[in-house]
DRENVEX-267658 format. One record per residue (C-alpha): residue number from 1; x, y, z. Coordinates in nm, 2 decimals. Layout:
REM DRENVEX-267658
n:NUM, xx:X, yy:Y, zz:Z .
...
This chain:
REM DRENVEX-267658
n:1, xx:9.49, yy:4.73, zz:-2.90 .
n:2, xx:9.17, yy:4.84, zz:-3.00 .
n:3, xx:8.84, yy:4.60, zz:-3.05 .
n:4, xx:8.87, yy:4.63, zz:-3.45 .
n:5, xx:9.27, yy:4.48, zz:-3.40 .
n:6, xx:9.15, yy:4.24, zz:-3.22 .
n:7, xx:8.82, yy:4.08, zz:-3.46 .
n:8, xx:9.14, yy:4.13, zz:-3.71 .
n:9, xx:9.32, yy:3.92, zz:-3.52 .
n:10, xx:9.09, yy:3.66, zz:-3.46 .
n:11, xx:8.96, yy:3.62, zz:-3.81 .
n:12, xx:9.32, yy:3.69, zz:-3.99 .
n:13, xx:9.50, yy:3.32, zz:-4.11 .
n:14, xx:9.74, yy:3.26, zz:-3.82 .
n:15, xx:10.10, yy:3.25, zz:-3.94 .
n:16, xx:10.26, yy:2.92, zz:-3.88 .
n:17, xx:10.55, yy:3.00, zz:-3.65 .
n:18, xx:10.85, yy:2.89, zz:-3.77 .
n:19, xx:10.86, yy:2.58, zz:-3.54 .
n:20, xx:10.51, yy:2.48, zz:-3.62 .
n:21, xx:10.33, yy:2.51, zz:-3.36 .
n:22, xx:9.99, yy:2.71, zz:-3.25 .
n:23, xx:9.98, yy:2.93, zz:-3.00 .
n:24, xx:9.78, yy:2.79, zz:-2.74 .
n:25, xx:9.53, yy:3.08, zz:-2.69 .
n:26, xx:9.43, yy:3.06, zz:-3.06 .
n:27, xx:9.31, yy:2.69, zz:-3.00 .
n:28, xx:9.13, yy:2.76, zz:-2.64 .
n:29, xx:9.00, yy:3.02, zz:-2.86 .
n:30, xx:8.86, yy:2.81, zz:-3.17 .
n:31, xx:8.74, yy:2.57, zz:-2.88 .
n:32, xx:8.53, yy:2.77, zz:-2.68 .
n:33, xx:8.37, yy:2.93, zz:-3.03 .
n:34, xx:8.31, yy:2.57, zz:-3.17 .
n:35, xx:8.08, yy:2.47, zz:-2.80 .
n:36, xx:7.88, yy:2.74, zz:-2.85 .
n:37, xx:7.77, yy:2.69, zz:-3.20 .
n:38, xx:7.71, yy:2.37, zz:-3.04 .
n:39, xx:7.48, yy:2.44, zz:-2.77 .
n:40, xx:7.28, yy:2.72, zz:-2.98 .
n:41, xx:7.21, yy:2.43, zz:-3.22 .
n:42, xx:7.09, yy:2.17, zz:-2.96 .
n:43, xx:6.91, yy:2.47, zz:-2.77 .
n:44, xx:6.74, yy:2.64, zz:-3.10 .
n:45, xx:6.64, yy:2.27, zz:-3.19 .
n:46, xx:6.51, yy:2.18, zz:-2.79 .
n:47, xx:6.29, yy:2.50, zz:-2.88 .
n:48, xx:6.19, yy:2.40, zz:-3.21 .
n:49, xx:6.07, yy:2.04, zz:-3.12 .
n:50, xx:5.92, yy:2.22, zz:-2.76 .
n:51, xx:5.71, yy:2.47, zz:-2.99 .
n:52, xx:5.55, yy:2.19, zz:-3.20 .
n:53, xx:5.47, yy:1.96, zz:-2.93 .
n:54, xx:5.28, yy:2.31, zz:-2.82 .
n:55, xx:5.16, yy:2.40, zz:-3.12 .
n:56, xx:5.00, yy:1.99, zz:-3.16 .
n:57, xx:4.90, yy:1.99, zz:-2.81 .
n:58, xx:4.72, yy:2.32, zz:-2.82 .
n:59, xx:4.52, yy:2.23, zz:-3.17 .
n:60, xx:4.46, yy:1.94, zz:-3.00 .
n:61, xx:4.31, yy:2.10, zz:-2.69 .
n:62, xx:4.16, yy:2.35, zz:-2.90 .
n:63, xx:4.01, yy:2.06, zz:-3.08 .
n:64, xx:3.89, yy:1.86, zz:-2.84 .
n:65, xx:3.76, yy:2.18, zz:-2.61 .
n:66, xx:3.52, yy:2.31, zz:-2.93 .
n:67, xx:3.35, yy:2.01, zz:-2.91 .
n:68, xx:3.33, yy:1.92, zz:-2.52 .
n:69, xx:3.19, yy:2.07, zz:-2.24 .
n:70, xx:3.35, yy:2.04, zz:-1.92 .
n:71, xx:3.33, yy:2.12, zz:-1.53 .
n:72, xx:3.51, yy:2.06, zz:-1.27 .
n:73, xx:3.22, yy:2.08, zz:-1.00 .
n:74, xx:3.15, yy:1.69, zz:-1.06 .
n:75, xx:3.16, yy:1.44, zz:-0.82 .
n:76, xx:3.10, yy:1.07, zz:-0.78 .
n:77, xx:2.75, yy:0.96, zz:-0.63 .
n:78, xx:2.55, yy:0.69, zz:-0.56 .
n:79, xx:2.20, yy:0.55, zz:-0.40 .
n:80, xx:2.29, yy:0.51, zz:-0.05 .
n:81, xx:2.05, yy:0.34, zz:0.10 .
n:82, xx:1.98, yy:0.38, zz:0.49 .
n:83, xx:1.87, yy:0.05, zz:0.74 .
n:84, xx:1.65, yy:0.18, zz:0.96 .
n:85, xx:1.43, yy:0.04, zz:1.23 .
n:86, xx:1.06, yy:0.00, zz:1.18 .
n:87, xx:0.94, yy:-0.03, zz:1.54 .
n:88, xx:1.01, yy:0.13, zz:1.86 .
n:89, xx:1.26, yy:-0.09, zz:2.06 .
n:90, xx:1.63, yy:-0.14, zz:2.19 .
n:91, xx:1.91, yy:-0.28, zz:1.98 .
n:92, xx:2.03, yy:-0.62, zz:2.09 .
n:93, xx:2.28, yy:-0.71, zz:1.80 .
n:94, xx:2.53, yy:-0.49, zz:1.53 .
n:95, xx:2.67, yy:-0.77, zz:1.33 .
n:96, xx:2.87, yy:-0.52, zz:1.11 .
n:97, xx:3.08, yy:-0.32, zz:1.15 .
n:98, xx:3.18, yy:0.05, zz:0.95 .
n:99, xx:3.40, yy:-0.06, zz:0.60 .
n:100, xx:3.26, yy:-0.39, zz:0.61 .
n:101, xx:3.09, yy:-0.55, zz:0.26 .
n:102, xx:2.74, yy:-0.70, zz:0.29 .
n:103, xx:2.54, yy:-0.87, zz:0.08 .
n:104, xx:2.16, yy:-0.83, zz:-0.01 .
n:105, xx:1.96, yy:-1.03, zz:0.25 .
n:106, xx:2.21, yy:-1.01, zz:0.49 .
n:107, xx:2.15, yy:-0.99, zz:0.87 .
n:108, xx:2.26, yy:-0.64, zz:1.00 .
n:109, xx:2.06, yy:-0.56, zz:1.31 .
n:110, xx:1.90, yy:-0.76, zz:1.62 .
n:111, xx:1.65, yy:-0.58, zz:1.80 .
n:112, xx:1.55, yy:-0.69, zz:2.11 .
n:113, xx:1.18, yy:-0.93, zz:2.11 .
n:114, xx:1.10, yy:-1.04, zz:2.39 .
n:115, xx:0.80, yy:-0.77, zz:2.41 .
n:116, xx:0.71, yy:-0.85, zz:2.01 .
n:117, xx:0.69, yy:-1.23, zz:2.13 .
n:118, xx:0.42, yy:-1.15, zz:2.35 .
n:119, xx:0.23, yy:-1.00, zz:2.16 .
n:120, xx:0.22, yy:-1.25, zz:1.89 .
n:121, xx:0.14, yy:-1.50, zz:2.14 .
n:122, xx:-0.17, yy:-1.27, zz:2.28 .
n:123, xx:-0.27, yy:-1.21, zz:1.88 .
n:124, xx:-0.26, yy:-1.63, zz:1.85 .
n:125, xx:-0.45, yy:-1.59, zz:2.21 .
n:126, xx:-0.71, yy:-1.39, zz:2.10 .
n:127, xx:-0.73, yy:-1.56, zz:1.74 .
n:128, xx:-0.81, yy:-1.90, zz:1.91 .
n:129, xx:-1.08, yy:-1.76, zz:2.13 .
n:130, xx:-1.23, yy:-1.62, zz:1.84 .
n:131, xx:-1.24, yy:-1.94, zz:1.66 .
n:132, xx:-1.38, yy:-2.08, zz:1.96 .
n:133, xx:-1.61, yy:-1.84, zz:2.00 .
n:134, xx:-1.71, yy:-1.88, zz:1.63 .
n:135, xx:-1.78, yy:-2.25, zz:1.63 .
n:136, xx:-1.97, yy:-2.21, zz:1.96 .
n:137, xx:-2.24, yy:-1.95, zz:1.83 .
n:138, xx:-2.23, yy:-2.14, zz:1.47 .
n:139, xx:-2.36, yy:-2.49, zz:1.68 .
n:140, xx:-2.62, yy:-2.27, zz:1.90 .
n:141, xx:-2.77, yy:-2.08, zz:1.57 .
n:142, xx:-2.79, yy:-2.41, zz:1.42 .
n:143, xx:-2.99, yy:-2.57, zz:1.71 .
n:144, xx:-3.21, yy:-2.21, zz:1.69 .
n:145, xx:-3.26, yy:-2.27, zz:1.31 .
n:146, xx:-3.37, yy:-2.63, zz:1.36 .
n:147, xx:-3.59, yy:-2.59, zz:1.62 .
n:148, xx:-3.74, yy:-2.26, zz:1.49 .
n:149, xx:-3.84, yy:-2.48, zz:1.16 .
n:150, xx:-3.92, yy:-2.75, zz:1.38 .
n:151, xx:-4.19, yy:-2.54, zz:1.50 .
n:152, xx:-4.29, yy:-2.39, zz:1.20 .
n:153, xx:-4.38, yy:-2.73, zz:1.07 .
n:154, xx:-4.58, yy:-2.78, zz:1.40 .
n:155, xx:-4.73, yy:-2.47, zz:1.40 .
n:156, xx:-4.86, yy:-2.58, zz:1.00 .
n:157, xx:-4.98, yy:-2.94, zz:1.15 .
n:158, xx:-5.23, yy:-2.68, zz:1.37 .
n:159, xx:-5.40, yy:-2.46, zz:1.05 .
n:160, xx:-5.62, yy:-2.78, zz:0.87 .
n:161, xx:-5.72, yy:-2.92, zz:1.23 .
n:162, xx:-5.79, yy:-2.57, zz:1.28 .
n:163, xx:-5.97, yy:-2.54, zz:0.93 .
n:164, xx:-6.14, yy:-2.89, zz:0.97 .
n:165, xx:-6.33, yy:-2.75, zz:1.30 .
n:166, xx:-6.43, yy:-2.51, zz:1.10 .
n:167, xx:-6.60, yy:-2.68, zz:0.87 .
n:168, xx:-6.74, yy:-2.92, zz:1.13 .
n:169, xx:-6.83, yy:-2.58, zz:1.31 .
n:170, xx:-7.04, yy:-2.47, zz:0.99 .
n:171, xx:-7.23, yy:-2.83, zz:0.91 .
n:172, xx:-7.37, yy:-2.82, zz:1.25 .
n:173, xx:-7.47, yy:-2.44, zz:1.17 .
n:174, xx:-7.63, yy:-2.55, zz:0.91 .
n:175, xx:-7.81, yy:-2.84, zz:1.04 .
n:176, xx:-7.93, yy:-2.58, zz:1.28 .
n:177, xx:-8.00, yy:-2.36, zz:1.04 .
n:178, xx:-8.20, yy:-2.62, zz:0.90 .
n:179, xx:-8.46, yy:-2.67, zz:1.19 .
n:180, xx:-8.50, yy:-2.30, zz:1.25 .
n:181, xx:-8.82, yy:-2.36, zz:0.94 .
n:182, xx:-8.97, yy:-2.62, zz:1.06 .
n:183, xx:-9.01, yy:-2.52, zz:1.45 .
n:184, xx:-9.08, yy:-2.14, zz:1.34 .
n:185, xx:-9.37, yy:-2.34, zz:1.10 .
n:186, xx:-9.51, yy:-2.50, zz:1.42 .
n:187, xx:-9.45, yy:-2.23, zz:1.64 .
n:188, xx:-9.69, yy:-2.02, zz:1.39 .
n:189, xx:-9.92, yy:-2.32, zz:1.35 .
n:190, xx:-9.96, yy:-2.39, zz:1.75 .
n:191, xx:-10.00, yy:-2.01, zz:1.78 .
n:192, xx:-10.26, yy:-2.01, zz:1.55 .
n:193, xx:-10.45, yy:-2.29, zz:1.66 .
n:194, xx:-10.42, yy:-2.09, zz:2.04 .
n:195, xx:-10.56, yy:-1.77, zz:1.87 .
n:196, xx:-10.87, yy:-1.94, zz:1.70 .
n:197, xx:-10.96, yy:-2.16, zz:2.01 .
n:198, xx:-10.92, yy:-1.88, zz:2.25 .
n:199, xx:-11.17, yy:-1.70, zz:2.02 .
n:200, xx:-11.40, yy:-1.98, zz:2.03 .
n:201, xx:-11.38, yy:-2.03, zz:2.38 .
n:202, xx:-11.49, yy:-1.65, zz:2.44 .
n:203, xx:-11.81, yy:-1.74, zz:2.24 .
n:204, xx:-11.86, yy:-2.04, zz:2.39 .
n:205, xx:-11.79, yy:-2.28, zz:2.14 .
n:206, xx:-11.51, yy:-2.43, zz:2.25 .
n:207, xx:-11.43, yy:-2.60, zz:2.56 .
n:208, xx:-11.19, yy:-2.44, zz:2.79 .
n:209, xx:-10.97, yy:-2.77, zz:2.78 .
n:210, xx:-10.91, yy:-2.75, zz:2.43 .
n:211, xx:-10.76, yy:-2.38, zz:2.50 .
n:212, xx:-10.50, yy:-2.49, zz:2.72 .
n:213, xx:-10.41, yy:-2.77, zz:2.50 .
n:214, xx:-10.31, yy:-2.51, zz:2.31 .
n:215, xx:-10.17, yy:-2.29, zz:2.51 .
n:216, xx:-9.96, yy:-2.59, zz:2.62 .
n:217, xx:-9.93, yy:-2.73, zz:2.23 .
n:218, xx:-9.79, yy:-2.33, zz:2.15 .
n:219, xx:-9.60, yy:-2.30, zz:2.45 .
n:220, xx:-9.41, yy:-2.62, zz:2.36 .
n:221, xx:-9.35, yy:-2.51, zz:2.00 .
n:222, xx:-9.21, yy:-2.17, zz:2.11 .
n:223, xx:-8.99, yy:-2.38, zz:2.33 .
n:224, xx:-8.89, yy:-2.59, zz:2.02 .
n:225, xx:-8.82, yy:-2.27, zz:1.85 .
n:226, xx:-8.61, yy:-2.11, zz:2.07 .
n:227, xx:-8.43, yy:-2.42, zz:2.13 .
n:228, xx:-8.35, yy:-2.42, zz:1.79 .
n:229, xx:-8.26, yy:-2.05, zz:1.72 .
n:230, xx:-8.03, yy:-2.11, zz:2.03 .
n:231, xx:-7.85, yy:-2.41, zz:1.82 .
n:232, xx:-7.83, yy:-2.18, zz:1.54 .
n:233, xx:-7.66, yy:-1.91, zz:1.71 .
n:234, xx:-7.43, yy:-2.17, zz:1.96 .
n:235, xx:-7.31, yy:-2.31, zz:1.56 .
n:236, xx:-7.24, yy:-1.96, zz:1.46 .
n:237, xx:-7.05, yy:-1.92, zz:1.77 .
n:238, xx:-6.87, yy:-2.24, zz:1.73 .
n:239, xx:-6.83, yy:-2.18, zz:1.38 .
n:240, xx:-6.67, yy:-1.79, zz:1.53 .
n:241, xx:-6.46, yy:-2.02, zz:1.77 .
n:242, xx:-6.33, yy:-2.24, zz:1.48 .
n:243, xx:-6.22, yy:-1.96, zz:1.24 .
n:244, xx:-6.03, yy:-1.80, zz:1.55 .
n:245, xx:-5.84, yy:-2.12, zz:1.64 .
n:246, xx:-5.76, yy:-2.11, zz:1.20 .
n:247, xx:-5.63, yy:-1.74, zz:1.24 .
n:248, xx:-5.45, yy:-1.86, zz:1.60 .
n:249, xx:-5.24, yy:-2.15, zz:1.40 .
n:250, xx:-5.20, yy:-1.95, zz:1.07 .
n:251, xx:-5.06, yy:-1.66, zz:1.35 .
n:252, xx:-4.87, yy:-1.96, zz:1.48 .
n:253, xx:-4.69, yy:-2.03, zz:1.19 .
n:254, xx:-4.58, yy:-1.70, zz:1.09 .
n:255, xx:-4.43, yy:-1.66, zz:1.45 .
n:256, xx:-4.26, yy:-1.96, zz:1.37 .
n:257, xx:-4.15, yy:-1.84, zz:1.03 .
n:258, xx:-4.02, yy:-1.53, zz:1.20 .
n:259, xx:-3.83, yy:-1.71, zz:1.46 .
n:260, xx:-3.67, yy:-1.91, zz:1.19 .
n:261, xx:-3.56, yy:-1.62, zz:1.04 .
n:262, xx:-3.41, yy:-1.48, zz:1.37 .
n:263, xx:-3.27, yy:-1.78, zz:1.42 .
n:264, xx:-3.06, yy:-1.81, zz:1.07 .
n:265, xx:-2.99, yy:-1.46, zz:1.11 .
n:266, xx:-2.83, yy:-1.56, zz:1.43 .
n:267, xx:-2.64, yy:-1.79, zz:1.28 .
n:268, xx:-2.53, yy:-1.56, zz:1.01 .
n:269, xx:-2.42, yy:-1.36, zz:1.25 .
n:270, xx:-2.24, yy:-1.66, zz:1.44 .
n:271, xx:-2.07, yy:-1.76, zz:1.09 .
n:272, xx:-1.97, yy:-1.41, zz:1.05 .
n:273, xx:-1.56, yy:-1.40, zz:0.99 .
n:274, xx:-1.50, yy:-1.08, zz:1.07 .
n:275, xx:-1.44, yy:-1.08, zz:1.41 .
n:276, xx:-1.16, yy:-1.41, zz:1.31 .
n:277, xx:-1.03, yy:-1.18, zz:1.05 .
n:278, xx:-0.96, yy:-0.90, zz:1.23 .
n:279, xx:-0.79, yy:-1.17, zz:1.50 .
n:280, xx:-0.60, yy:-1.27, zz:1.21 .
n:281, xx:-0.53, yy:-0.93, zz:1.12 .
n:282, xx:-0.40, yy:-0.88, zz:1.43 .
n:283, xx:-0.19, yy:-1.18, zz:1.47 .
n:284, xx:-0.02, yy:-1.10, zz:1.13 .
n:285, xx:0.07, yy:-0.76, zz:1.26 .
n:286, xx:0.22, yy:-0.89, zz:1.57 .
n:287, xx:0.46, yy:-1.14, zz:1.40 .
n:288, xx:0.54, yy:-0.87, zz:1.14 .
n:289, xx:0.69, yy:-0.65, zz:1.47 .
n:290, xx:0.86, yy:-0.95, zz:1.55 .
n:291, xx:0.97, yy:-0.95, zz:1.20 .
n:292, xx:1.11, yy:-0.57, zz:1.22 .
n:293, xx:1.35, yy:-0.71, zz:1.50 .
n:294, xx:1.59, yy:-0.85, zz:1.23 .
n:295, xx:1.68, yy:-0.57, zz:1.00 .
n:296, xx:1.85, yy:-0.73, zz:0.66 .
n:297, xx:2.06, yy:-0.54, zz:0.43 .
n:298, xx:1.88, yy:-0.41, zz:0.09 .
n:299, xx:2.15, yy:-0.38, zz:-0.16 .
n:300, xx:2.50, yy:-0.51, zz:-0.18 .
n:301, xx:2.76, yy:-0.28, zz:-0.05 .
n:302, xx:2.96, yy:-0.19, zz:0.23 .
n:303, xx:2.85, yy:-0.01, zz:0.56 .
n:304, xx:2.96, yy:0.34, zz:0.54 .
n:305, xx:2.87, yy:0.48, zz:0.86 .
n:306, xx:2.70, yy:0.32, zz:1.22 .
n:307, xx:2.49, yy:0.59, zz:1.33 .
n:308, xx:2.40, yy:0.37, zz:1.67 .
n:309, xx:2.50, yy:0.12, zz:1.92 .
n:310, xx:2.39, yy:-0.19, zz:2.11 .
n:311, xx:2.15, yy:-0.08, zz:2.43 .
n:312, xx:2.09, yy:0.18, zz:2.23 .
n:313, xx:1.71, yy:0.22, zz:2.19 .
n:314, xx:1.57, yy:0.33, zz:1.83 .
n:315, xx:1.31, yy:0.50, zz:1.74 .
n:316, xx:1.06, yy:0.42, zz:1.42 .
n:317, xx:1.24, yy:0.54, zz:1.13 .
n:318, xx:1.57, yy:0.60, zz:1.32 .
n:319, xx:1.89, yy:0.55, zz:1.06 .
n:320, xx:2.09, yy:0.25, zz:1.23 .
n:321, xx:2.35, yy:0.19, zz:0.97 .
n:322, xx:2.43, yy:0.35, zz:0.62 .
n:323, xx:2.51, yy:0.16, zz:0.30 .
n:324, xx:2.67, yy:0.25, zz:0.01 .
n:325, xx:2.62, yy:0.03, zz:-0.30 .
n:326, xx:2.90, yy:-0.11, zz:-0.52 .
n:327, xx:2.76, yy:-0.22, zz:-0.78 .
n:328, xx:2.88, yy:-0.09, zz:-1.16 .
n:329, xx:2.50, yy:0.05, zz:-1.24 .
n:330, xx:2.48, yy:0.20, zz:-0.88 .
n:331, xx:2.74, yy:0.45, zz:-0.91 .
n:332, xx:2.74, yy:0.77, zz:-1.06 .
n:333, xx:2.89, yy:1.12, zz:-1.15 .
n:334, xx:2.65, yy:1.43, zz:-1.06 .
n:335, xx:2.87, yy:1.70, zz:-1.29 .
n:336, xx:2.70, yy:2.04, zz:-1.20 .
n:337, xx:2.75, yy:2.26, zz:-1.58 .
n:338, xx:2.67, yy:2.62, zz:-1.56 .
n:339, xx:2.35, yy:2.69, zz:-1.78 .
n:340, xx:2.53, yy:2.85, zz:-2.07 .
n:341, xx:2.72, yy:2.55, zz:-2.11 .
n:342, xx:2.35, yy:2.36, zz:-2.16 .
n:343, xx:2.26, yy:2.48, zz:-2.47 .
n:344, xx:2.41, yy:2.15, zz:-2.69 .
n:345, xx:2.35, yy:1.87, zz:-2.41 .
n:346, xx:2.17, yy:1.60, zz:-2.47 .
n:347, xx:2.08, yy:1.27, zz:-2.28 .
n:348, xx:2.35, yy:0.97, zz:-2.43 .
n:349, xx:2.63, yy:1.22, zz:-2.51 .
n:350, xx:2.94, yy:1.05, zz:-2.43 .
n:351, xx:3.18, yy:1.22, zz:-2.14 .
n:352, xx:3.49, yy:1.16, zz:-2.05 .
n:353, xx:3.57, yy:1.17, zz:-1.69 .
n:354, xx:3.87, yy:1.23, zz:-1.48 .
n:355, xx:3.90, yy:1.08, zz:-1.16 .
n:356, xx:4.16, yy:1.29, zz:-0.92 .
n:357, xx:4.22, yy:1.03, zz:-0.68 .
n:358, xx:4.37, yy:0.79, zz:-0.98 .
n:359, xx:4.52, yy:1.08, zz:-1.22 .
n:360, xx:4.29, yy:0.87, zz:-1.47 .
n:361, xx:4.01, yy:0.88, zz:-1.72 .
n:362, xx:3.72, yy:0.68, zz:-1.73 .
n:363, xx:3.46, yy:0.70, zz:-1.96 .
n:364, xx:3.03, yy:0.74, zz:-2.01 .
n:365, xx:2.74, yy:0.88, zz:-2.14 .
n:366, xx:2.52, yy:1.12, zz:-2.00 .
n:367, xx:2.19, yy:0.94, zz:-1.83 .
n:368, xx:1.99, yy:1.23, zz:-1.72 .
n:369, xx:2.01, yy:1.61, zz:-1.71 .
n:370, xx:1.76, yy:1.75, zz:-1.40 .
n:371, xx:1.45, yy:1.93, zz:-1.46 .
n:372, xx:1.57, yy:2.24, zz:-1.27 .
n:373, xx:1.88, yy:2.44, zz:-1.09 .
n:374, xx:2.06, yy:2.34, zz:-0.78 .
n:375, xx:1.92, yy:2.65, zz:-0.61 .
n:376, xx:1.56, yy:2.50, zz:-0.69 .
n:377, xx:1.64, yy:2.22, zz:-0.43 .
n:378, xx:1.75, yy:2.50, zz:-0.17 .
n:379, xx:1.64, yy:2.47, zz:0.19 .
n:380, xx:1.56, yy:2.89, zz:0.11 .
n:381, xx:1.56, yy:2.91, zz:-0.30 .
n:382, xx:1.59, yy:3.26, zz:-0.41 .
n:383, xx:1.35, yy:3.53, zz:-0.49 .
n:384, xx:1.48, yy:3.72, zz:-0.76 .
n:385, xx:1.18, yy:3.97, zz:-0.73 .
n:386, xx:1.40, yy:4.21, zz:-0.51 .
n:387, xx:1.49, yy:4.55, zz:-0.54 .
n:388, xx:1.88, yy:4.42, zz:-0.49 .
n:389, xx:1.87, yy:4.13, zz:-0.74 .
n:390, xx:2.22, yy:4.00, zz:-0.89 .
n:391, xx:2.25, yy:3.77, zz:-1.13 .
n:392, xx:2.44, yy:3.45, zz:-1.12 .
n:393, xx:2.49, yy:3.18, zz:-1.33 .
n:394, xx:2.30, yy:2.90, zz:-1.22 .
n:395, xx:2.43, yy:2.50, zz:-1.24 .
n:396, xx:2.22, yy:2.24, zz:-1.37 .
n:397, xx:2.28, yy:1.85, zz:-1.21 .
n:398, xx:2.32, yy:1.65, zz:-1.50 .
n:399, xx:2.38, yy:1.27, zz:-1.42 .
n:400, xx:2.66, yy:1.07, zz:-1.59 .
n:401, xx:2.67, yy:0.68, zz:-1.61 .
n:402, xx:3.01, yy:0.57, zz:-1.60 .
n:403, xx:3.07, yy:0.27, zz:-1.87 .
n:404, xx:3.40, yy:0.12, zz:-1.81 .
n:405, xx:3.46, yy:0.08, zz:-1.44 .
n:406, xx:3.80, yy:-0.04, zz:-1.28 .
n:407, xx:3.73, yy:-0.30, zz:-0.98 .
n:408, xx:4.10, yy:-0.23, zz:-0.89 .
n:409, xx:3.98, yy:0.14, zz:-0.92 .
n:410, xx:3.71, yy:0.19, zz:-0.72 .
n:411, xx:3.47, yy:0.48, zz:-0.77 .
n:412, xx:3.38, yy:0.62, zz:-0.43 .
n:413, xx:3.14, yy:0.84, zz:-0.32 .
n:414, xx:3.26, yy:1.18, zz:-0.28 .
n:415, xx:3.55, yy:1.16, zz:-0.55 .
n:416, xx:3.61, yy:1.47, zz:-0.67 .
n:417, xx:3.64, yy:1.44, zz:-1.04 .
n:418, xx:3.57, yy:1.64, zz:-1.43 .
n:419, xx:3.39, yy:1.56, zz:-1.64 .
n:420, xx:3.38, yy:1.62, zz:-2.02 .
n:421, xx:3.01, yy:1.59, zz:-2.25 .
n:422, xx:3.10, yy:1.53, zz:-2.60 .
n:423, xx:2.82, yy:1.82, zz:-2.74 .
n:424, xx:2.91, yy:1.85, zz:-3.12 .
């Protein structure tokens, strides 16, 4: 039987046999034909309903992708902040411990102080002696001061007995003075009379008797003169004498005046407060290093890393313990978009962010986009003035505040996640 007999066959009204029945293979025939009309109709409509949820998904995604920018070189960040050490000195205390929370103001570190006590007590030491010091000088200046005006005001009690010796000095001068006329008057008188009777005596007029009454009469008054002229000039010099002793106490007084002023100066130099301030100064600095012994969390958080251990001895600015904040404005996504994906971004653009770890999606806005490329920041940036240069797309840092975060899905630092900027 050939192929066309049998589609004949098959398609051909089968005869009734005369006892009613169908043949069997007929029906398993019928049967088989009827399941798969069946399962091409659930298959063709499987593929119909699986080519619309394509076709709405991908003018979806083609929807939502010509209006978002997206990278998956993102990643969660955040302000870690490091406790360090201040001073030089051997750690005595770790009260935390790596993965445990702390709170701002909390105590993290004890260094060891007994060296930092010393020297606060040495800085109170030296203070005290300065204050002693101070007070002492202050009293002796004052004493100086005193006495130097003490004798300033003698010194001044000195200048009018000085000046009234002066003017006793020139009365007697001038009572002096005032004979000087009356003996030089007799003086010429007596010599005179001497000169006339010794001419008369040569004629022979006069007695020789009455000559040396004369003589004697002329010898007395030049005796009377000279006695006189010597009062004058004894008055001078006691008047000389007197005006000295004035210059000597007005001298006196200046002296005194000067040692007043050495002696307030002293005592400005007693009251100076530098030498306590810079005690003070010194004392402050001392109990600030005992201070830097107890090293207090900054931020709340969670210790994410002990970089030392007790005995261990630290060095100024040595990193003791690492902290990583938890707080919702304290972590961020760095998302690092190639530049030709930076033409439409803008600061507040929302994004929407998918975290890897949770399979979920939070959202933001974008807080910052950086000033330059992550190959500024390079330890050795690039010099494209080279004979082999090669292009490549650089990535600009562009910061993303996350706005609705999860406490029971916690954004960690280091999360790998994309990110989405809605830029039209």
């Amino acid at each position: 039987m050939n192929t066309r007999e049998v589609e004949q066959q098959k398609t051909a009204p089968s005869a009734t046999p005369p006892n009613g029945r169908i043949s069997e293979p007929v029906v398993e025939e019928d049967a088989e034909e009827r399941k798969g009309l069946r399962k091409r109709y659930v298959f063709g409509v499987i593929g119909a309903i699986v080519a619309i949820l394509l076709i709405v998904w991908g003018i979806k995604w083609f929807a939502y992708a010509r209006v978002h920018e997206g990278t998956d070189d993102a990643r969660v960040d955040a302000d870690v902040v490091a406790a360090t050490s201040k001073i030089n000195e051997r750690i005595d205390q770790i009260l935390v411990d790596t993965n445990d929370p702390v709170k701002k103001g909390q105590l993290l570190v004890v260094l060891d102080d007994a060296v930092e006590q010393q020297q606060v007590r040495n800085a109170e030491a030296q203070l005290n002696l300065a204050l002693a010091n101070q007070e002492t000088t202050t009293t002796q200046g004052t004493g100086g001061v005193t006495q130097a005006q003490a004798d300033v005001t003698n010194a001044a009690a000195q200048v009018p007995v000085a000046q009234a010796g002066v003017a006793q000095a020139e009365a007697s001068l001038k009572v002096a003075q005032a004979q000087v006329p009356s003996a030089q008057a007799a003086y010429d008188t007596a010599l005179a009379d001497y000169k006339r009777k010794a001419s008369l005596v040569s004629t022979g007029d006069v007695a020789k008797a009455q000559l040396d009454s004369a003589t004697a009469t002329l010898a007395n008054a030049a005796a009377q003169l000279r006695s006189t002229q010597d009062q004058v000039a004894s008055a001078q010099a006691n008047v000389a004498a007197a005006q000295s002793k004035v210059g000597a106490a007005q001298a006196s007084v200046s002296a005194a005046q000067g040692g007043v002023t050495s002696a307030q100066g002293k005592l400005a130099q007693a009251s100076d407060p530098s030498q306590v301030a810079a005690a003070k100064a010194q004392l402050s600095i001392a109990k600030q290093n005992l201070g830097y012994t107890h090293i207090y969390s900054a931020i709340n958080g969670y210790v994410g890393q002990k970089s030392a251990e007790v005995g261990q001895t630290v060095s100024a600015g040595m990193t003791i313990l690492t902290l990583v904040p938890d707080g919702p404005h304290q972590i961020y996504i760095t998302a690092n978009y190639k530049e030709t994906q930076m033409k439409d971004m803008r600061v507040g653009q929302p994004a929407d962010i998918h975290v890897d770890a949770y399979n979920a999606t939070f959202h933001g806005h974008v807080e910052s986009i950086n000033p330059a490329s992550q190959n500024t920041y390079a330890l050795v940036p690039a010099q494209n003035a080279t004979g082999n240069f090669v292009k490549v797309t650089q990535r600009i840092p562009v910061r993303i505040w996350v706005d609705d975060t999860n406490p029971d899905q916690p954004l960690r630092p280091g999360m790998s996640v994309e990110t989405y900027v809605k830029v039209r």
